[in-house]
Structures are given as structure tokens and as C-alpha cells.
N, C-alpha and C positions, 0 to 999 in steps of 0.2 A: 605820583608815588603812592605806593599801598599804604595801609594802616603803620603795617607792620617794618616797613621801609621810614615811616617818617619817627615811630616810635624810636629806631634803631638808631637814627638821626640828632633825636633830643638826646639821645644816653652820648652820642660823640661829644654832643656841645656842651655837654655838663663838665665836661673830662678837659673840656678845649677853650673854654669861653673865657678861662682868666688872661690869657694870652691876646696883647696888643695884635698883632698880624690876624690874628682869623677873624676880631672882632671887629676891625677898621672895614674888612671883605664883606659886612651884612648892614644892612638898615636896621632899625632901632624895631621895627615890626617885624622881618624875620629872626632879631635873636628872640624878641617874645616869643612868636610862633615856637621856635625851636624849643622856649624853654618850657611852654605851655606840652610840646609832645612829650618832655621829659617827665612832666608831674605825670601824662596820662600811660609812660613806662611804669614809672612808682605803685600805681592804683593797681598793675596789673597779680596774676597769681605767679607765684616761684613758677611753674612749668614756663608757663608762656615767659615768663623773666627769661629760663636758663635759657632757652630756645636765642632769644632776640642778641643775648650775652656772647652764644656762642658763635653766630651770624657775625658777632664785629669781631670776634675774634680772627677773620682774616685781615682787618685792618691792624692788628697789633702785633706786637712780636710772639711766635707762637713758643718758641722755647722761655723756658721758665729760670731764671737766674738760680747759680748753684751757690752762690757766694753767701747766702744768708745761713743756707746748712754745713757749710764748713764751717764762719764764725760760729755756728752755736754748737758746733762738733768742739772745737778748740777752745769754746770759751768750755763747755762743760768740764775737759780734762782738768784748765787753769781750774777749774770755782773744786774740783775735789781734790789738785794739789794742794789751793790755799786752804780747804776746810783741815785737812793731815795736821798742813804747817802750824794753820792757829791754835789747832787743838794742841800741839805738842811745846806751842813757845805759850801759849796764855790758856793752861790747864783749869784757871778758874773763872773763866770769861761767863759762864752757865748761859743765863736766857737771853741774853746781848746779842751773843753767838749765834743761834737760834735766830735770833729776829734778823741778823745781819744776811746771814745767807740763805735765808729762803728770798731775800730780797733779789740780794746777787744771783739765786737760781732763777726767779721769774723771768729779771733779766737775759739771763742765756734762754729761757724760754721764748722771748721776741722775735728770735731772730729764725728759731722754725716756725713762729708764728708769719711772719711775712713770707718765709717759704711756700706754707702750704696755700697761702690769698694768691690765686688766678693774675695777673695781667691786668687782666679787663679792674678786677678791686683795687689792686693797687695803684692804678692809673686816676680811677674816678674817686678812692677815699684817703688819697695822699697826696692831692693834685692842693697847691697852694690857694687859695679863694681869700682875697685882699677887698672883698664886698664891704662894704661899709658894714652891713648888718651881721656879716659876719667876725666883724673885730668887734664890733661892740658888744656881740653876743659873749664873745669869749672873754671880753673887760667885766664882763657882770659874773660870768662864770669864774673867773679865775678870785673875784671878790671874793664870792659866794663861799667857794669852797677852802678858801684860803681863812678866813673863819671860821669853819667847820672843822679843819684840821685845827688850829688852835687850839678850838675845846678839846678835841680828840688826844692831841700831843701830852697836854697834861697830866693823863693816864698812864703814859709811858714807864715802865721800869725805871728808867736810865735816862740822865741827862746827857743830850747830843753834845753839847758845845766840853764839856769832862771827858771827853774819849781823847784819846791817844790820838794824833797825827794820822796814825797809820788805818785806824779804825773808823775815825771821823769820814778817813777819804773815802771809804768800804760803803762807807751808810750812804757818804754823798751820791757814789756812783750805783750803788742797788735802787735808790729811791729816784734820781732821775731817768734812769732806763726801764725800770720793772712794768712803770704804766703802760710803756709800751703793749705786752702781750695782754693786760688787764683790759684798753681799750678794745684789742683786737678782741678778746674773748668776751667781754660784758657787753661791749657796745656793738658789736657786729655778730658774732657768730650767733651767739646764744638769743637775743631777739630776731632775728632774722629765720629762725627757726617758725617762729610762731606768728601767726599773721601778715597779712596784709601792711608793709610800708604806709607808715610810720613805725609798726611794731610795736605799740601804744602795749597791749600785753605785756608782749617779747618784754621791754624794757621792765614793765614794772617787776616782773618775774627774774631777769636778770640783777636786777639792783635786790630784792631780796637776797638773791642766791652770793653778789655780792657780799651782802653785808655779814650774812651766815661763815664766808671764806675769812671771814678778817677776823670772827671768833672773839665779838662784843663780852664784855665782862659784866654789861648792866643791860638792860631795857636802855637807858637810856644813849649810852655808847652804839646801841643797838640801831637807834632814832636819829641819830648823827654821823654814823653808816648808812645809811639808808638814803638820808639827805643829802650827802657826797655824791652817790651814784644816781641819782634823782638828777641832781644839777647835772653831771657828765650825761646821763642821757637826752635830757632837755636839750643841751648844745651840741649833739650828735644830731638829731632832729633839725634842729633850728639850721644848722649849717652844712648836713649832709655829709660829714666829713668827720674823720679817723684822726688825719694831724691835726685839727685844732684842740680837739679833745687830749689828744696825747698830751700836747704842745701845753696844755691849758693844766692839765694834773698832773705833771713834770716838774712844771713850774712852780706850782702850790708846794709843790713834796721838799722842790730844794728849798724855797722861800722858807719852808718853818725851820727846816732844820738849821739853816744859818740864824734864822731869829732867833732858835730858842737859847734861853741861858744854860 
């Protein structure tokens, strides 16, 4: 096999290798092999990446699912019927309101966010990975930041657990979905841009730009944004992958909110 034939090889088994049946098919020296071609994909430059990307693209489904642009067609009408309705039943909601639906907007942003990710992305940074190193990664991650929100929460306007029924459920579901597009956007597009995989730049560049979005009220608010996106991209890194990170800042977001008083 060529270079470029075995490179295209390791990117399969990235995407393939959590699965019982392919893995029982190889000795313990070819899935090394395989995952050894994979690092030396990673090392390469975007061109030669899109090239090798678009080579497996006949192995994949080449039409693009329409269903993620429809829910985000349908969720946008819903998110400016609800903004009409709240604004006219709770007249005096002011920066609650504000903070609740740019939430529930990012949310409906997810869902052209998975639109516009290729096949081949969402195959290899949505694929389950049950690595040992990888649950552990995301048990330290989900620590980490789960901490960091804490101190962050405290700054809050508004106590979560004092909200209305109706509003509590508003924050529950903007805050577990929203990271969605926030992963895709911080942790893949925007480093990915800049360097060579890892994206050791990219990342750092993106976690400021991060932290700048969330519109810190102190230096040190500042410093604990910072350290959020710091830790999600360390676990994008470490595990190669979009759903643990989701999965990992999802779960931090509903954890505080149910914690707090």
C-alpha cells in the first residue's frame, strides 16, 4: 500500500476501532500499525488532510443529512415565537431573558452547526471512544470544570433554583444543548484553522476568543473563562473527539444549575 493509501487507512480505524467486529478481525500489531498511520495523518498539513478526507469520502455516505437544518429551521421560528410570548406574559423578566435565550439561541445554532460538519467529521468526532484513557480524561475534565463553574455561577444575576417552573425548564434546556455548537465552534472549527493537529495555537486562540464571548465582568471572571476552555480543549486533544467534550460541558452546565440554591 502507498503512503497515502495506509494514511487513509489509520483515519478509517480511528472512526471504526471502538467497535467489537472490526477489532476481533486485526492482531494487536495491526491495530498499532493502523493507529500509528493515524498519528502520522494528524502530523500532516490541511491540503494533504483534505485530499486524503476526500479519497474516503467514497467509503461514506456522500449525501449530507437534511434533518439537522430543518430542526434548526423549526427550532428558530419556536425560540422567536417563545421570545414574542415571554416578552408579553413576563414584561419584567429584563437580563434573565437575555441570558435565557441567547442560550436557547445557540442551541438552535447546533443543529446547523452539525449540518455544515462533512460525513467524514462527524463520523470520526462523534464516534463513541469507551478507552479507558478516555473516560478517565473526561472524569478529570468534568471535575475540573465543574469547579470552575461554581465559582463562575456565583456571579450570576439571578438565582436558578427562584425561577418559575417554566423558566427553570428554559435554562435547563438552553444550558444542556448550547455547548453543543460552542464545542463545535471553539473546539474544532476555529483551532483547526490555525496549525498543524494538535492545534496547540488554534486552541489557545480559541479559548481566548472563548472567554472574550462570555463577556467576563472582572480579570478574574476573565481567568476562570479562560480555564473552562483551557480544560475542554485539553480533553478535545487528549481524546480526539467532539462528544466527550460536548457530553463533558453539558453535564457541568446542568450539574450547577440543579446544585445551585
Amino acid at each position: 500500500m502507498s503512503n497515502h493509501e495506509l494514511k487513509r487507512a489509520g483515519l478509517l480505524w480511528q472512526m471504526i476501532k471502538g467497535q467489537p467486529g472490526p477489532r476481533s478481525l486485526l492482531t494487536s500489531k495491526e491495530r498499532n500499525a493502523l493507529s500509528d498511520h493515524y498519528e502520522e495523518y494528524r502530523s500532516l498539513g490541511a491540503d494533504e488532510k483534505r485530499t486524503i478526507s476526500r479519497s474516503l469520502q467514497s467509503y461514506l455516505s456522500s449525501s449530507r443529512p437534511t434533518w439537522p437544518a430543518v430542526v434548526g429551521i423549526v427550532g428558530i421560528i419556536l425560540w422567536t415565537a417563545l421570545l414574542l410570548y415571554d416578552g408579553s406574559q413576563y414584561p419584567a423578566l429584563g437580563i434573565l431573558r437575555l441570558h435565557l435565550f441567547y442560550m436557547l439561541l445557540l442551541a438552535n445554532l447546533s443543529f446547523f452547526a452539525i449540518y455544515f460538519l462533512d460525513n467524514l467529521e462527524i463520523r470520526l468526532y462523534f464516534r463513541l471512544d469507551l478507552r479507558p484513557s478516555s473516560l478517565l480524561s473526561s472524569i478529570l475534565a468534568f471535575t475540573a470544570l465543574t469547579m470552575l463553574l461554581a465559582t463562575i455561577n456565583l456571579g450570576l444575576p439571578y438565582a436558578p433554583r427562584k425561577l418559575d417552573p417554566f423558566h427553570y425548564s428554559l435554562l435547563l434546556v438552553g444550558v444542556g444543548i448550547a455547548p453543543l455548537f460552542e464545542e463545535i465552534a471553539f473546539r474544532q472549527w476555529l483551532p483547526s484553522r490555525i496549525g498543524r493537529d494538535p492545534h496547540w495555537l488554534g486552541h489557545l486562540i480559541a479559548s481566548a476568543i472563548f472567554t472574550a464571548a462570555h463577556i467576563p465582568d472582572s480579570p478574574e471572571m476573565a481567568l476562570y473563562y479562560f480555564l473552562c476552555a483551557l480544560t475542554l480543549a485539553l480533553l478535545r486533544i487528549q481524546t480526539d473527539s467532539l462528544l466527550w467534550t460536548f457530553l463533558v460541558h453539558a453535564s457541568a452546565n446542568v450539574a450547577i444549575v440543579i446544585a445551585s440554591p
